[in-house]
Structure formats: structure tokens, C-alpha cells
C-alpha positions as CSV (number, residue, x, y, z in Angstrom):
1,X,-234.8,-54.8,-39.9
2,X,-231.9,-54.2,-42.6
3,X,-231.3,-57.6,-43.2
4,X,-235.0,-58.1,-43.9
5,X,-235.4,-54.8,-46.2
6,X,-232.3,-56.0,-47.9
7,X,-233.8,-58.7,-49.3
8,X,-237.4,-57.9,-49.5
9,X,-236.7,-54.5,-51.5
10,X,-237.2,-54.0,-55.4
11,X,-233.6,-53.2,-56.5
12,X,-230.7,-54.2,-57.8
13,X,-228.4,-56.5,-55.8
14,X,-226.1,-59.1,-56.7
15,X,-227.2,-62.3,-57.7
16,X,-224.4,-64.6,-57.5
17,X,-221.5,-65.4,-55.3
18,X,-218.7,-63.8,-57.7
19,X,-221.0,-60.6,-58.0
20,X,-221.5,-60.1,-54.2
21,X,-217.6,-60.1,-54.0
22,X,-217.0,-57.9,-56.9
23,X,-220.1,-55.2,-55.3
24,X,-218.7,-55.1,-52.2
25,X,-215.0,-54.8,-53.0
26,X,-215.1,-51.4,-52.5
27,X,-215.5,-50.1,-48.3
28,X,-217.2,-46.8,-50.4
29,X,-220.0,-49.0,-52.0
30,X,-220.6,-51.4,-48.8
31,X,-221.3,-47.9,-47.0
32,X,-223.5,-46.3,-49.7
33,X,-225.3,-49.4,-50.3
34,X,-226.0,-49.8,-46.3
35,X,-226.8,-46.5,-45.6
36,X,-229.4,-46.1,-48.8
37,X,-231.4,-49.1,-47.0
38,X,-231.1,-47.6,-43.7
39,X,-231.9,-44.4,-44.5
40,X,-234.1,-44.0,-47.2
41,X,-234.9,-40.5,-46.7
42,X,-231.9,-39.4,-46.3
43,X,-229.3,-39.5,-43.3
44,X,-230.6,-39.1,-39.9
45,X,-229.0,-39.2,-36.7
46,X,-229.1,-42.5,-34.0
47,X,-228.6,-40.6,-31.0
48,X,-230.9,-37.3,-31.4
49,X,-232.5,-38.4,-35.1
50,X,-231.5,-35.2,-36.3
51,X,-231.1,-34.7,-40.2
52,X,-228.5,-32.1,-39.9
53,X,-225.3,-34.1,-40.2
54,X,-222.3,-33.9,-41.8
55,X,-220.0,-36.7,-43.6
56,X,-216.3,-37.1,-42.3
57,X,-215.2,-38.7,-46.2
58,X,-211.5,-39.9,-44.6
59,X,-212.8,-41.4,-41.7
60,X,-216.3,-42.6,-43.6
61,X,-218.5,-41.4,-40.9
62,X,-221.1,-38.9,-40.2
63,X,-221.1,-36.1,-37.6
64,X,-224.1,-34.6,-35.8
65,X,-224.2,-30.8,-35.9
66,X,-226.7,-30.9,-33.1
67,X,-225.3,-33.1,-30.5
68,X,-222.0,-33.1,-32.0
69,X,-221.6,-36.6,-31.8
70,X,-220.3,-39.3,-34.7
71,X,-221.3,-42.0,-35.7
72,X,-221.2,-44.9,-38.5
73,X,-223.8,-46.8,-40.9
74,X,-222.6,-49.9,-38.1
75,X,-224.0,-47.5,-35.1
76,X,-227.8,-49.3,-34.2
77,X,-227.3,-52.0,-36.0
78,X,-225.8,-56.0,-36.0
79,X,-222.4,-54.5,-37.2
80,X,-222.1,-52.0,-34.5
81,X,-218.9,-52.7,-32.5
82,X,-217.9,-55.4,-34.7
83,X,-213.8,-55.4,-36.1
84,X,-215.2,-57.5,-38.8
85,X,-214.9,-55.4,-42.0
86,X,-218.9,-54.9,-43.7
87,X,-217.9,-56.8,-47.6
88,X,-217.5,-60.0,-45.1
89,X,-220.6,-59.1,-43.1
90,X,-222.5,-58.5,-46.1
91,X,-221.2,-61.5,-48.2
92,X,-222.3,-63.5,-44.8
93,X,-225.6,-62.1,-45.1
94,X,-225.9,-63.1,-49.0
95,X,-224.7,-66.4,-48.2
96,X,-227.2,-67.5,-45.2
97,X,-230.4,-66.3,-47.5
98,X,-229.0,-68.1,-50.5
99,X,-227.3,-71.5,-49.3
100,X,-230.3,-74.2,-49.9
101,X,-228.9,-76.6,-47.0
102,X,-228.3,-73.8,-44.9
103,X,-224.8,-72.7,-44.0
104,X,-222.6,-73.5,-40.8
105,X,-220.3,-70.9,-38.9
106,X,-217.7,-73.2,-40.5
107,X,-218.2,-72.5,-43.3
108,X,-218.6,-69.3,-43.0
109,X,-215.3,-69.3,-41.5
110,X,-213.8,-70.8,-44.9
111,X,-215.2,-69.2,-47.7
112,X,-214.9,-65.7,-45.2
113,X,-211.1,-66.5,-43.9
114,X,-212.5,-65.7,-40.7
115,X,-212.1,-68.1,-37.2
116,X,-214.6,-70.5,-36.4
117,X,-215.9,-67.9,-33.3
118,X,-216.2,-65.0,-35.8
119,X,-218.3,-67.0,-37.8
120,X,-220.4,-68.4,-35.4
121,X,-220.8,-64.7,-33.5
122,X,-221.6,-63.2,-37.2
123,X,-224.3,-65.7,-37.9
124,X,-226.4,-65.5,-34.9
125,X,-226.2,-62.1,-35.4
126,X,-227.7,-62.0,-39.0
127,X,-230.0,-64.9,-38.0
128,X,-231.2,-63.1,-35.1
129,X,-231.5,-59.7,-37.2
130,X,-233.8,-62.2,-40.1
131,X,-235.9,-62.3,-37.3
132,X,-237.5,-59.1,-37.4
133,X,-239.6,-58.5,-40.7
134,X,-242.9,-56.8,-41.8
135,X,-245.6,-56.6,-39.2
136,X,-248.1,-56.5,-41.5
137,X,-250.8,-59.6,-41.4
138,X,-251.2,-62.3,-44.1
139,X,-254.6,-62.5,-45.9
140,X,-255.3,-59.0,-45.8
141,X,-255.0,-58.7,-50.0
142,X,-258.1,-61.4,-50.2
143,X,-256.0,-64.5,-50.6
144,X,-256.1,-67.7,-48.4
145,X,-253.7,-68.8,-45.5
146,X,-252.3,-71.6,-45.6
147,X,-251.2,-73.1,-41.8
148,X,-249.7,-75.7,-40.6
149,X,-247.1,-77.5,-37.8
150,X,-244.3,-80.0,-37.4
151,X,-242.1,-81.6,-34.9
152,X,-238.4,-81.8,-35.8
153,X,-236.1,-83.9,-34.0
154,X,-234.5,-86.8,-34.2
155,X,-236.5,-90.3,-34.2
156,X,-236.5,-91.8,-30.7
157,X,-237.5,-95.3,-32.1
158,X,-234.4,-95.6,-34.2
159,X,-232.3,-94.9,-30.9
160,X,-230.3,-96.7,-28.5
161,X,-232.5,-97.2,-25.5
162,X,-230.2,-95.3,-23.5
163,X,-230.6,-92.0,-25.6
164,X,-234.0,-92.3,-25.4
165,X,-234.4,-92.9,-22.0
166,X,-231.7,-90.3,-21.1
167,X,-233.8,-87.3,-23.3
168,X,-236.6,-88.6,-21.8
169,X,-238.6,-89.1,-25.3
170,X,-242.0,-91.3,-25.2
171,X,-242.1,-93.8,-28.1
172,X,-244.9,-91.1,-29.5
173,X,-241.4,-89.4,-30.6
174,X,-243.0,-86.1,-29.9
175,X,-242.1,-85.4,-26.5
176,X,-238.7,-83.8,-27.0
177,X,-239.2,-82.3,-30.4
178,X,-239.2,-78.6,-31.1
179,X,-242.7,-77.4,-33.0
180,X,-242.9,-74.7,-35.4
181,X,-245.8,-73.4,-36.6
182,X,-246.0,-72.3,-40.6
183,X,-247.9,-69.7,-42.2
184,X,-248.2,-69.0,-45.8
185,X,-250.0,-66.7,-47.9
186,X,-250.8,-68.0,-51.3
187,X,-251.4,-64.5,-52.7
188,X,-248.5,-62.2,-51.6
189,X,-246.3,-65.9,-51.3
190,X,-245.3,-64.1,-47.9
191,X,-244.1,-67.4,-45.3
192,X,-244.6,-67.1,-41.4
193,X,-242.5,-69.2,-39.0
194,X,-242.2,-69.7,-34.8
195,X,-241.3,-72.2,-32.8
196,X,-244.0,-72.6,-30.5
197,X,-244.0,-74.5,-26.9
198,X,-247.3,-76.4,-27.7
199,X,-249.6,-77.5,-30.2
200,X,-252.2,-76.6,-28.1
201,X,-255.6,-75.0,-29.4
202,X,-255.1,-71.4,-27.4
203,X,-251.1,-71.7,-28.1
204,X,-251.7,-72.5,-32.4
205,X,-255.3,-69.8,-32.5
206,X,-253.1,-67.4,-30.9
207,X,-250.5,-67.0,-33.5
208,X,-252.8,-67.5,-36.5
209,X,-255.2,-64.5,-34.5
210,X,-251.7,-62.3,-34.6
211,X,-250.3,-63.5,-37.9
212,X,-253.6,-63.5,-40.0
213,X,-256.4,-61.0,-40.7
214,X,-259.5,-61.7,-39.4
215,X,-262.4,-62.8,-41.9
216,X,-259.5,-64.6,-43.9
217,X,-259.7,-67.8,-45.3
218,X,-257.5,-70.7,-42.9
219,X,-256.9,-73.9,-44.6
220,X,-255.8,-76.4,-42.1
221,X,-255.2,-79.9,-41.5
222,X,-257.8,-81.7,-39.2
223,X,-255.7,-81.1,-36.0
224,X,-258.7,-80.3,-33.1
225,X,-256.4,-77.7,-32.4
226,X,-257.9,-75.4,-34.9
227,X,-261.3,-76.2,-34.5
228,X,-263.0,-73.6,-33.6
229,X,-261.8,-70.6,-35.6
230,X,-264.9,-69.7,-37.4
231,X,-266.2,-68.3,-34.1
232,X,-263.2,-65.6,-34.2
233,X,-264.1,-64.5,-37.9
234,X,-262.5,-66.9,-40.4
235,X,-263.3,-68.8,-42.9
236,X,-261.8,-72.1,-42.3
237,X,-261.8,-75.1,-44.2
238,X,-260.0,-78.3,-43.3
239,X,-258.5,-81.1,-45.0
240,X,-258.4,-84.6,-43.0
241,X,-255.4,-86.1,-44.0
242,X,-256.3,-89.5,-42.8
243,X,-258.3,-89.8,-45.5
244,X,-257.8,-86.8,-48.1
245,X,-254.7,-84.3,-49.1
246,X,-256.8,-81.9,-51.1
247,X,-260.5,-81.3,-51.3
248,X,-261.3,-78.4,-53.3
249,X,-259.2,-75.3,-52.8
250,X,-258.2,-76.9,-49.6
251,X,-255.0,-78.1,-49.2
252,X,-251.4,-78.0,-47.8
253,X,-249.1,-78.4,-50.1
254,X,-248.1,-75.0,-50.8
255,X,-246.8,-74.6,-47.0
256,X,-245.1,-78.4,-47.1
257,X,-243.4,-78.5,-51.4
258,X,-242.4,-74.9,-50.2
259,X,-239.9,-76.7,-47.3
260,X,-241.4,-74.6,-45.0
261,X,-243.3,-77.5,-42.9
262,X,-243.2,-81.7,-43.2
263,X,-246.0,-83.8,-41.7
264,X,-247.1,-83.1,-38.6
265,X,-247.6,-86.8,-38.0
266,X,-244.2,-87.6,-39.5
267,X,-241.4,-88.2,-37.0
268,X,-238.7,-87.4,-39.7
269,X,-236.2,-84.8,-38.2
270,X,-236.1,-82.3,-41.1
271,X,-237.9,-80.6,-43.9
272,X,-238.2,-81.6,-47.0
273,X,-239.3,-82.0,-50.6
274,X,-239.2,-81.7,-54.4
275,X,-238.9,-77.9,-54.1
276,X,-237.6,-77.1,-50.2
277,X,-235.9,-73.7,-49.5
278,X,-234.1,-75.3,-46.5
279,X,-233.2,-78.4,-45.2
280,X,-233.1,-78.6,-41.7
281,X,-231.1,-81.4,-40.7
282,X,-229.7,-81.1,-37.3
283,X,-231.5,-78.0,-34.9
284,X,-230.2,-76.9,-31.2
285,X,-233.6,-76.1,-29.3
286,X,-232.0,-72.9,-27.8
287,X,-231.4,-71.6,-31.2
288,X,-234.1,-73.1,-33.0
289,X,-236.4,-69.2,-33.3
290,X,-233.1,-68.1,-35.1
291,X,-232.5,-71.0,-37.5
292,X,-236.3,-70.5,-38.5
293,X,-236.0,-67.0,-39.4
294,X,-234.0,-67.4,-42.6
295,X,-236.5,-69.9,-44.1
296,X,-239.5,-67.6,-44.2
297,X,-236.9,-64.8,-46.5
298,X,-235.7,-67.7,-49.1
């Protein structure tokens, strides 16, 4: 949850590379800034949630006078246990939100002066915390939803026959692929993202009946998968893409120019446009909920 309030809260915070490195230059300002986000209302104990603490300013923690125990703004959180000092967690943070392309653990590893298995540990670790954001549904302010799927993965037609066979991909191309489902909300501009195992009618009405207020407006493409939603409460209009990309107020482009999903019927193994916020060019099923999660923050 910090990484998400981080970035979702109105204040001040750097803006650029060479001001993220300057902010968090000082350890006193890396711990002021964290624990201002993580405790809003003032300090508050992990262990007994007790507000009656008391700062150790040479050692920079805090110390319980209730259960007498210590602990640090890392204590509950992705930095917890972690040599690592926080201006290279949080310049690692800036970074994965703010790198268009996405960044690798390599990287991370260069511009941090950190190994390649720090790197990799401390961005699994952010991507993992990016997962967990507001629970609060899209289309409750009035505006429409905007929903849509893809398939990433390579293309098994321009593979060896050998690869192909051996990842046992049809020549559909949509056997092996991972699927992630996209929501967007074109009032708030809020963006929804989970890989999914199917694109299945109860597996896609599932996660629009838990990601979308009910009596919303759903614009879709004409996938029979969401057919069938007016009966739970929404207004749903479809666009058939076979013939059509807008028809009225109907249409997809937000979710798609927004990089968030391509073409359902596209085998191309990324995400892409004019104006993408991430472009996914190579994704490790295993890992694939966690790469998702930074898209729907940029």
C-alpha cells in the first residue's frame, strides 16, 4: 500500500531523476518522507498499534512505551529486513513508475551500484507492493468503463517448428499466451489490470462484477464473452470490431492509445501505441500479475 499511496497522493515529490537523488540524499528526509505516508495520523505502533511511542533520534527508530518494543519505518513493509539503504529503495521505486519501457533488475543494478540479485530481489518487491491499490470500484462517479483483453506472447507462426511444437502452441497463437484483462475509467482516468487464466464468459463477468459498480456503463468489444451483462445491472454497449471501432460513445481506444491493452485478435507480443505507458516486450508467465501492476500507476 505505500508504494501505491506514494504515487497516487496530492503532494509534492520529485519529478525528475536528478531531484529524486538530491530528496533523498539525506537518511533524515527518506525517513520523514516514509513515515508521513505511512502514518498520516501520526506514528502508531506495528506490533500493539499503540500511539504512545517514542523516537530514538541516533538510532532513527521508534520505541513502544507500551510493549516496549522498537521498531523502524522498514518494520511491516517491503523494506523490512532489507541491508539495502531506503534513498536506493526509494529511487528504485521512482524509477519502475517512471521508466516508459519498463526497467530491468540490470539496470537497476547500474544506475543503483547494486548486484544484479539485489536488483532483481528489490524489484519484485516493489512490483509486488504496486500490486495492492485502492479497493474502491470504477464507474461509481457516473462515468463509463472501458474493458477490454489481450494475449501477449510471442507469435508461434513466425517460429521454428520445433519451438512451437515444444511449447505446445496451436497455430491460433493463443494457446500459450498469458491474457490480461484491462479496465479503465474514463472519468476518474483510474486503469485496472489482471492476468486472468481464461477468456471465458464467468472468468471476464467476474472481474468486471468485482472491479465495476453495478448499473455502470461497460463498453466492450463484441467478444460473446461479455454478452450477457445487462442481466447483472449494466448498461452495456458493444463495438464489433469486424466491422466498426467506434459507434457513438462506444469505443476502445481509450484502454488500447493508453498502452494498457492491444488487440485481442492481434497476436503481436506487446503493447503498444502512439501514447503507451509501457511497453511490454518480453513477459515470464510466473511473474506476469507483478509486471502488470506498474502499468495501471503510470
Amino acid at each position: 500500500m505505500f508504494c501505491y499511496y506514494w504515487f497516487m497522493a496530492n503532494q509534492d515529490i520529485p519529478n525528475s531523476l536528478i531531484e529524486v537523488i538530491r530528496y533523498f540524499s539525506d537518511p533524515d528526509v527518506c525517513i520523514e518522507f516514509i513515515a508521513s505516508l505511512r502514518w498520516m495520523n501520526g506514528v502508531v505502533c506495528p506490533h500493539c498499534e499503540s500511539q504512545n511511542v517514542g523516537f530514538l533520534k541516533t538510532r532513527r527508530i521508534w520505541k513502544c512505551r507500551e510493549c516496549r518494543k522498537q521498531f523502524s519505518v522498514k518494520t511491516g513493509t517491503i523494506f523490512e529486513e532489507s541491508p539495502i539503504k531506503l534513498d536506493k529503495w526509494l529511487m528504485a521505486i521512482w524509477l519502475v513508475v517512471n521508466c516508459k519501457n519498463g526497467i530491468s533488475s540490470y539496470e537497476i543494478a547500474r544506475d543503483l551500484k547494486v548486484t544484479q540479485k539485489s536488483a532483481w530481489f528489490m524489484l519484485h518487491r516493489v512490483r509486488l507492493a504496486l500490486k495492492s491499490g485502492s479497493w474502491a470500484k470504477l464507474g461509481g462517479t457516473g462515468g463509463p468503463v472501458e474493458v477490454d483483453e489481450t494475449f501477449i506472447g510471442g507469435n508461434p507462426i513466425k517460429m521454428h517448428v520445433d519451438r512451437r511444437l515444444k511449447r505446445k502452441i496451436g497455430m491460433n497463437g493463443y494457446a500459450e499466451k498469458t491474457i490480461v484483462v484491462g479496465m479503465l475509467d474514463r472519468e476518474t482516468r483510474r486503469v485496472r489490470a489482471k492476468v486472468i487464466p481464461n477468456v471465458k464468459r464467468e472468468t471476464l463477468q467476474a472481474q468486471i462484477l468485482n472491479g465495476i459498480e453495478r448499473k455502470a456503463t461497460v463498453y466492450t468489444d463484441g467478444w460473446p464473452g461479455y454478452d450477457g451483462l445487462a442481466a447483472e445491472e449494466f448498461i452495456h454497449s458493444t463495438v464489433n470490431h469486424a466491422t466498426e471501432y467506434v459507434k457513438g460513445k462506444s469505443t476502445l481506444k481509450g484502454s488500447r492509445t493508453s498502452g494498457l491493452c492491444s488487440s485481442a485478435d492481434s497476436p503481436e507480443p506487446m503493447w503498444q501505441s502512439s501514447r503507451s505507458i509501457w511497453i511490454v516486450t518480453w513477459m515470464s508467465r510466473c511473474f506476469a500479475s507483478t509486471i502488470v501492476a506498474p502499468v495501471t500507476i503510470r
